[in-house]
C-alpha positions in Angstrom: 31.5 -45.8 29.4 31.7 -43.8 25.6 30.5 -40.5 24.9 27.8 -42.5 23.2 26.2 -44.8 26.1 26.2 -41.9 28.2 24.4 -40.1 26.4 21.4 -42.6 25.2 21.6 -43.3 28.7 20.8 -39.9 29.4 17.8 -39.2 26.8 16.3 -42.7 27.8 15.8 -41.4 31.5 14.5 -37.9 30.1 11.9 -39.4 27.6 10.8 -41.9 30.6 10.7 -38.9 32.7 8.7 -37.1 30.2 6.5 -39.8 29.5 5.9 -40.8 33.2 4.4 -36.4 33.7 2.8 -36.7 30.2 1.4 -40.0 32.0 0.3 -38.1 34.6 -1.2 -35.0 33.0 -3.5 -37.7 31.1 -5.2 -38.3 34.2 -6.8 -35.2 33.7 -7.5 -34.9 30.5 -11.5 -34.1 29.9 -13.0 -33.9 26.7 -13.2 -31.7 23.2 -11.1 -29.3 21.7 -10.6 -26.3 24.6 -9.4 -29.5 26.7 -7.0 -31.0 24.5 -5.2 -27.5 22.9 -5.9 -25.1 26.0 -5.7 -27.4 29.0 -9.7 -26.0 29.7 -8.0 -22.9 30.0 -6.9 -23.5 33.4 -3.0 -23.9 34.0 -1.5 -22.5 37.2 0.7 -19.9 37.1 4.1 -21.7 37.9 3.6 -24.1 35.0 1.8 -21.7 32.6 5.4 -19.2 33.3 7.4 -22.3 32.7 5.6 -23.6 30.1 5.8 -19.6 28.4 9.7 -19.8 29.3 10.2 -23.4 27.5 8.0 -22.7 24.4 9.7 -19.7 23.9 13.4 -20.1 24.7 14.1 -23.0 22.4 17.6 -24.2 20.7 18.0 -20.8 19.6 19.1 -19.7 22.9 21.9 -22.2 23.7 22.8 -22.9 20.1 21.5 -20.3 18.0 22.4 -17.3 20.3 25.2 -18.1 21.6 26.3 -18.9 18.1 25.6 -15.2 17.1 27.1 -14.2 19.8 29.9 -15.8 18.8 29.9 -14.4 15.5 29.1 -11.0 16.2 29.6 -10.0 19.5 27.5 -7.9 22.1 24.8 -6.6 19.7 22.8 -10.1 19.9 22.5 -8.9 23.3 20.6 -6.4 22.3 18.9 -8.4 20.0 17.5 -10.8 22.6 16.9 -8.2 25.3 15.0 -6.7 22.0 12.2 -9.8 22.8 11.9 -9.1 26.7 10.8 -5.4 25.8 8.4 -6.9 23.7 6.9 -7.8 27.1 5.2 -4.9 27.1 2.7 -6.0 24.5 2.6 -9.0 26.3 1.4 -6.4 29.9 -0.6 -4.8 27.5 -2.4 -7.1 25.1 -2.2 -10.5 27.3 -5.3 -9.1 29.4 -7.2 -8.6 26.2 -6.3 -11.7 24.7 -7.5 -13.4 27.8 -10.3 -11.9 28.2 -11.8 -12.4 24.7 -10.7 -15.7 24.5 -12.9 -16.6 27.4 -16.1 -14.9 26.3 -16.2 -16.2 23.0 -14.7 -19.3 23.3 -11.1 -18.7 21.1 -9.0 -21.7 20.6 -6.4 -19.5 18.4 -5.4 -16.2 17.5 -7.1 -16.6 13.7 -9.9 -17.3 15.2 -10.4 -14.2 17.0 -9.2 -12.4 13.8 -12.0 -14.4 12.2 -14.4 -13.6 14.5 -13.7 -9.8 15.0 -13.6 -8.9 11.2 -16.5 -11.4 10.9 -14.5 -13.0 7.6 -13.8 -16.7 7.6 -11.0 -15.9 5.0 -9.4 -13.5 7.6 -8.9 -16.5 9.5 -7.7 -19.1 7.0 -5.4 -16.1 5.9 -3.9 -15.9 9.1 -3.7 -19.6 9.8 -1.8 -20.2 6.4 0.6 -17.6 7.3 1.6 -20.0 10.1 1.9 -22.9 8.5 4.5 -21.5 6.0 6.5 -19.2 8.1 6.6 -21.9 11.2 7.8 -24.9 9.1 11.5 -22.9 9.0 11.2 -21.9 12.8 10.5 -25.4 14.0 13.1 -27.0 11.8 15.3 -25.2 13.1 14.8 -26.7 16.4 15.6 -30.4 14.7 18.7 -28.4 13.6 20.1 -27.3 17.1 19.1 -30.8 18.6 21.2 -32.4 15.7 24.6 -30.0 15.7 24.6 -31.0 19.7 24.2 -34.2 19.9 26.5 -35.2 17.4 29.0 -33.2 18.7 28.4 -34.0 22.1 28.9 -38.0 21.6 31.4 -37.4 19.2 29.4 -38.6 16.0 28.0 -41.8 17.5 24.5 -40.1 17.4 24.5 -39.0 13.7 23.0 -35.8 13.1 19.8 -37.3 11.5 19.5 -39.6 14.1 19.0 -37.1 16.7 16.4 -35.3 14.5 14.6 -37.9 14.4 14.2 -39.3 17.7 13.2 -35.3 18.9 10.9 -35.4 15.9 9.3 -38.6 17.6 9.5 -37.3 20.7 7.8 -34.2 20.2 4.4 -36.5 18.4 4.3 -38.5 21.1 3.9 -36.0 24.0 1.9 -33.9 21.7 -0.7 -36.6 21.8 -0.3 -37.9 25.1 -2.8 -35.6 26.5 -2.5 -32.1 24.4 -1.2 -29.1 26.1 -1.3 -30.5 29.5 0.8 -32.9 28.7 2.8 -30.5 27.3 2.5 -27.7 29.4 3.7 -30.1 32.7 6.9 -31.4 30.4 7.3 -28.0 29.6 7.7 -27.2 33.7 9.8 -30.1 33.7 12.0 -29.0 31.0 12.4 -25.2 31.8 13.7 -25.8 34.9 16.3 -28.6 33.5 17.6 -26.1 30.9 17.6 -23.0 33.1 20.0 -25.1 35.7 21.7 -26.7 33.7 22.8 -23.8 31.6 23.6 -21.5 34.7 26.0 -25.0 36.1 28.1 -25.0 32.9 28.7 -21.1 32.7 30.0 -21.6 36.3 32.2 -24.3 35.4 33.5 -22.8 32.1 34.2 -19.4 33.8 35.7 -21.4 37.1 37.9 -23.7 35.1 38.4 -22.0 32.2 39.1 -18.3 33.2 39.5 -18.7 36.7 36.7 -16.7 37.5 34.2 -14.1 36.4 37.0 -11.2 36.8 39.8 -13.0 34.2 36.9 -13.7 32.2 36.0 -10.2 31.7 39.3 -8.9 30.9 40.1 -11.7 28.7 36.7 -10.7 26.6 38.0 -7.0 26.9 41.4 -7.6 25.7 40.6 -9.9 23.2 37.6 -9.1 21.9 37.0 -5.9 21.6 35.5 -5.3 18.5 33.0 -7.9 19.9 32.5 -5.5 22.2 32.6 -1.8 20.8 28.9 -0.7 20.3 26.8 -3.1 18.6 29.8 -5.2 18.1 30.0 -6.6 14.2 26.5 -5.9 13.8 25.9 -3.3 11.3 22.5 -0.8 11.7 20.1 -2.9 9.1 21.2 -5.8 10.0 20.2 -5.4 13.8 16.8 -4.1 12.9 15.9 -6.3 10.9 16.8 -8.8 13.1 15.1 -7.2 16.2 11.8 -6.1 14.4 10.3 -9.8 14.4 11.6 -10.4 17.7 9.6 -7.5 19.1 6.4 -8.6 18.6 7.5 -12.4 18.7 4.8 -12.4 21.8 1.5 -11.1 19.4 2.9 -13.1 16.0 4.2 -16.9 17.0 0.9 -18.9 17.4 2.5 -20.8 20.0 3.4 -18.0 22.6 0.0 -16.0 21.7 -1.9 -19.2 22.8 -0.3 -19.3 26.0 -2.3 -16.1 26.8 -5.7 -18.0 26.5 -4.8 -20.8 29.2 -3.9 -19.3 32.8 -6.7 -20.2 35.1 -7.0 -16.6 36.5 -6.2 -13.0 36.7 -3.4 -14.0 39.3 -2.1 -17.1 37.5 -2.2 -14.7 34.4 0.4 -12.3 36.6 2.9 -15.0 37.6 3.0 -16.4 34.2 4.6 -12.5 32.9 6.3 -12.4 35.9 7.8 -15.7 36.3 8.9 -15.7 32.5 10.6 -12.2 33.1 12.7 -13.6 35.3 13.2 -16.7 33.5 14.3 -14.6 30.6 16.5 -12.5 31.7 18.3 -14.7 33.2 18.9 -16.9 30.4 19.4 -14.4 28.1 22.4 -13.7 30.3 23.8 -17.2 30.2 23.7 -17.8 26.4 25.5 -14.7 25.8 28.5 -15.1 27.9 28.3 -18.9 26.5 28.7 -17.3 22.9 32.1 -14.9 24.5 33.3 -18.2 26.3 33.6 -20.1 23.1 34.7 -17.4 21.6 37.9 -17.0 23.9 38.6 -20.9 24.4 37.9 -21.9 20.7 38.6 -18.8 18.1 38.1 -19.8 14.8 34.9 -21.8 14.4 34.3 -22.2 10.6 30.1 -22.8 11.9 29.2 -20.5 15.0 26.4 -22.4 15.2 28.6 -25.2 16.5 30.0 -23.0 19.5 27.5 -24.4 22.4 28.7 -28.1 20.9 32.5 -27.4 20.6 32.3 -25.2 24.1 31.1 -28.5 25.8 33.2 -30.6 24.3 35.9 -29.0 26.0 37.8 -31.3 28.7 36.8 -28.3 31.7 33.7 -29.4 31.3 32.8 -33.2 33.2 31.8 -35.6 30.8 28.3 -36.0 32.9 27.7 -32.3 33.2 27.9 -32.3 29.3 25.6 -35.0 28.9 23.1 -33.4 31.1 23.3 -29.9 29.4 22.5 -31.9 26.6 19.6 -33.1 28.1 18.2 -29.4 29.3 19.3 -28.2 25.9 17.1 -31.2 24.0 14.4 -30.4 26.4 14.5 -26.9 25.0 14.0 -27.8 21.6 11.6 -30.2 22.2 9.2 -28.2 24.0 9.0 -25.2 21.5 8.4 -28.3 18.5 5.5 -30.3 20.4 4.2 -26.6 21.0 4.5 -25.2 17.3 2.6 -28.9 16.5 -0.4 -28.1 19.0 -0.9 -24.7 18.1 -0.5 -25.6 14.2 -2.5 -29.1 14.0 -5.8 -26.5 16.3 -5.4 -24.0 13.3 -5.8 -26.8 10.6 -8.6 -28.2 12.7 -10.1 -25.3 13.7 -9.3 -22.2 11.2 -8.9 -24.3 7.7 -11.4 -27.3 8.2 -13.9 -26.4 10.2 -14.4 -22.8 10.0 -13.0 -22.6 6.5 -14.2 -25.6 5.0 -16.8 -27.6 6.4 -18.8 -26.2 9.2 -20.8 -28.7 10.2 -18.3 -31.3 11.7 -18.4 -32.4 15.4 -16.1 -31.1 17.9 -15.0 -34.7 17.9 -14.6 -34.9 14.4 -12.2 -31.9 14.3 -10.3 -33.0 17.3 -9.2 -36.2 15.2 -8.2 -34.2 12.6 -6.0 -32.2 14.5 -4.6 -34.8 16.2 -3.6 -36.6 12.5 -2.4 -33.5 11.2 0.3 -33.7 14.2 2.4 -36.3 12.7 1.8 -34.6 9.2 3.8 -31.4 10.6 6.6 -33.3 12.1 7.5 -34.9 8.8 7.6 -31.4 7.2 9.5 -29.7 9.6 11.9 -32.7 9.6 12.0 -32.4 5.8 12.9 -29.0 5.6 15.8 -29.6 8.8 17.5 -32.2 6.6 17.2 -29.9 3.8 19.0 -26.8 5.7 21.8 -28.3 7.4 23.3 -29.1 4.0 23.0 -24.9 3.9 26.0 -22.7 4.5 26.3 -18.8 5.2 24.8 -16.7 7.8 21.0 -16.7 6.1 21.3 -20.4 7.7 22.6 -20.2 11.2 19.9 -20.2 13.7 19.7 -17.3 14.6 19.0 -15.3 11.1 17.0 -18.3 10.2 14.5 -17.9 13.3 14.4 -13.9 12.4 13.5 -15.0 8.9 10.6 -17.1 9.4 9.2 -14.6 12.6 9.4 -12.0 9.7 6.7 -13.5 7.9 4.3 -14.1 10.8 5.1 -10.6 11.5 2.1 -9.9 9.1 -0.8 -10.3 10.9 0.5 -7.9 14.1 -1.4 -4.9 12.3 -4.8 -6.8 12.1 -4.1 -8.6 15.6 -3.4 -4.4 17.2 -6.1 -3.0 14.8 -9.0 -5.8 16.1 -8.5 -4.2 19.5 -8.4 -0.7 18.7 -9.3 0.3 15.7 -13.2 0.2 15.2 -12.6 1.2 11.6 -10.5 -1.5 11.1 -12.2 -4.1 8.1 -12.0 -7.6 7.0 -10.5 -6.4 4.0 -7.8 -4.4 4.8 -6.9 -7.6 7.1 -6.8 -10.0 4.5 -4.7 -7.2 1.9 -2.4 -6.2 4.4 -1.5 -9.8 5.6 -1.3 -11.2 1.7 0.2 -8.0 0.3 3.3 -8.3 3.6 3.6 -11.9 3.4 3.6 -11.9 0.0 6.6 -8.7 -0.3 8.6 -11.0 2.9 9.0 -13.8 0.8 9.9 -12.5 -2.7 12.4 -10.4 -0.8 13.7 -13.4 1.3 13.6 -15.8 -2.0 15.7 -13.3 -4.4 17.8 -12.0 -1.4 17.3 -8.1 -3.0 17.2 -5.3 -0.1 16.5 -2.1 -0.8 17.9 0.2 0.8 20.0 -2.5 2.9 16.6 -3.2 5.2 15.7 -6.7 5.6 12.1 -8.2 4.0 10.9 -7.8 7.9 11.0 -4.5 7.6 9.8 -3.3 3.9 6.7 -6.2 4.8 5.9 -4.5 7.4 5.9 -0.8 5.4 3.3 -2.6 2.9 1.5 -4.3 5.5 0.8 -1.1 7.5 0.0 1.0 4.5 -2.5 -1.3 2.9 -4.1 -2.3 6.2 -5.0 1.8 6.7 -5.6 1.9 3.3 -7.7 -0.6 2.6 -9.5 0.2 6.1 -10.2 3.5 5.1 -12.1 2.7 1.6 -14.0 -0.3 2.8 -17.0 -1.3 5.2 -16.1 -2.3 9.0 -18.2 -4.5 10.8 -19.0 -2.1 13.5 -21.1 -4.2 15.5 -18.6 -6.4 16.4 -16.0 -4.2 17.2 -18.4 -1.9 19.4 -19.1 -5.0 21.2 -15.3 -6.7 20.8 -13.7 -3.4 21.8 -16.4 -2.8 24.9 -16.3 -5.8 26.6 -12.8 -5.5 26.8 -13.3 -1.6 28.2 -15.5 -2.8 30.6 -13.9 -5.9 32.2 -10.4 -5.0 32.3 -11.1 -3.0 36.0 -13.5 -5.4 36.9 -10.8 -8.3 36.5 -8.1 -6.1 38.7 -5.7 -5.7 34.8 -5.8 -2.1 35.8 
């Protein structure tokens, strides 16, 4: 058979395989908003970890990592392993997040901000931040999906055809049964991509190199600028890549709202622990992806295509390929129909309801958020078939996903200040977001970088300054945060965090 039946062949069985556990997952789908977009808060730990895992490690990994790998050598290692330190926060500000979420019933991150600073315009503020700087994020998803799977079958799946069938993909599991459905494809998927990945490295390594030992010395001898330090990466360039990536756990709607949904303390523990693991691991096997394409295929005019062009090679079986296809689609896929939930509960949630009419049912506002699903797909398809015409290295994945994290980078001073800073006001909330967001994307749009920094980093100066700032000179709502900031003191034993 072609290149091509295999693999529709393959991506029929995945989407009936999907469909049968979003199938399943229906079965227990109860009613309202908490239901639908937080499972009831009550996920296991094994799929809330490898829901975490999927969510987060998306076609940027396999394509978008391995690409800068490819490009730049050894520092995206340190990039990535940048985002696994972030962890910390995670240790650190999960239990909070958890434990807030259940007392007062938070369905998102803007809502809590909302609540604590006791300013609907905090939250819309936050929400809206979301929607702009996600749009890039989750296109670039479509993006990864599209170089692959054209490559892969050898340009009998166009490009845009695989964008679109992931874009359909991702609404229909999205709306099968909300994050549960979700959550269990997500199991499903993390554990296709994480063996899947780990088989090809063996086989390229085994067939290519003749083993991990020839492989290293071939990536010594002729790489070694890839190699040497950070590799090609040059100081500003690495931080302002990293900088987004390290508090990718507190800014990205998508991975924050995963610390509202374990079903316990313990589940809580094996979803850090589980996607620790997870992480590592894979962070690992993109790399020495990105040096294994480097060394079989030198002179890639896209980087981006490396994970493509790498599997296209004939040491790889034709039915491995089309399975690491698979795992990789299920990648993408997962962080999409993810960025979709936790974007269509803030439109419901943070912009209708809260922001604009309070008075609508719970049922009201779970229809709109489920028709505001389909809504998102169409623009983050829009914008993929827009950047794929793009060239330069602004528009590989990688860069592209530091980009848009840069702007949801905004609210981490308001998300850290609602837990600790009692001084902390609606105001400087709202300034510090706008004024950041605002100094991200006239920086991003007119390229300038003083200094060399990247718009990351100079948003996050103006964001920090006029948070304090604006703190300082204006009234907190001291109520709440004596209560906010209490409850959290108080429970945090009592739930065995500490």
């Amino acid at each position: 058979m072609s290149e091509s039946v295999y693999a529709w062949l393959a991506i029929s069985i995945y989407v009936c395989l999907g469909l049968g556990v979003a199938a399943l997952a229906k079965r227990q789908l109860g009613q309202g908003m908490n239901e639908f977009f937080l499972a009831n808060r009550q996920l296991g730990g094994f799929v809330s970890a490898m829901s975490y895992a999927a969510t987060t490690y998306s076609a940027f990994m396999m394509v978008g990592l391995a690409g800068l790998t490819y490009k730049m050598g050894v520092g995206a290692l340190g990039f990535e392993l940048t985002y696994l330190c972030g962890l910390v926060l995670v240790v650190f500000f999960g239990p909070r997040f958890w434990l807030v979420g259940r007392r007062y019933d938070y369905l998102t991150h803007a809502q809590l901000l909302a609540d604590r600073y006791e300013s609907r315009a905090v939250g819309i503020v936050a929400a809206l931040l979301c929607l702009i700087f996600l749009i890039p994020y989750a296109a670039i998803q479509l993006m990864g999906i599209g170089y692959l799977v054209s490559v892969i079958s050898k340009g009998a799946i166009s490009l845009m055809t695989a964008m679109i069938l992931a874009t359909s993909i991702a609404i229909v599991w999205s709306n099968i049964a909300g994050l549960r459905s979700v959550a269990w494809t997500d199991a499903l998927q993390a554990l296709i991509m994480l063996i899947t990945s780990i088989w090809v490295l063996f086989l390229v390594v085994d067939k290519g190199f003749g083993g991990f030992n020839a492989f290293f010395e071939q990536m010594e001898q002729q790489t070694p600028r890839l190699l040497a330090g950070a590799g090609l990466f040059k100081f500003n360039v690495f931080f302002g890549l990293a900088l987004p990536w390290l508090f990718f756990p507190l800014s990205n709607p998508q991975v924050s709202q995963r610390l509202f949904v374990p079903k316990s303390v313990k589940a809580f523990k094996q979803m850090i622990g589980g996607f620790l693991i997870f992480g590592f691991i894979y962070t690992l096997v993109s790399i020495f992806w990105g040096f294994s394409a480097r060394l079989l295929i030198p002179g890639l005019k896209e980087a981006d295509l490396a994970t493509p062009s790498l599997l296209a090679l004939p040491v790889v079986p034709g039915i491995i390929v089309v399975i690491v296809m698979v795992g990789i689609l299920s990648a993408a896929i997962s962080t999409i129909d993810s960025i979709l939930l936790s974007l269509s509960s803030m439109c419901a949630r943070d912009i209708v309801k809260n922001g604009l009419h309070a008075e609508i049912s719970e049922k009201t506002e779970l229809i709109v958020g489920k028709l505001i699903i389909p809504v998102l797909a169409a623009v983050f398809l829009l914008f993929a078939f827009w950047a794929v015409g793009k060239s330069g290295f602004a528009f590989m994945i990688a860069p592209l996903s530091a980009a848009a994290s840069a702007g949801l980078l905004m609210a981490v001073p308001a998300i850290i200040g609602a837990f600790f800073w009692k001084r902390a006001t609606a105001a400087g909330a709202l300034g510090s977001m706008i004024g950041g967001a605002a100094t991200v994307l006239l920086l991003q749009l007119t390229g300038y970088k003083p200094l060399g920094m990247w718009p990351g980093v100079w948003g996050l100066a103006v964001c920090l300054i006029l948070y304090v700032a604006i703190s300082l000179l204006t009234v907190a709502p001291m109520r709440k945060a004596e209560d906010f900031i209490g409850y959290i003191n108080q429970n945090l034993s009592k739930y065995k965090f500490v």
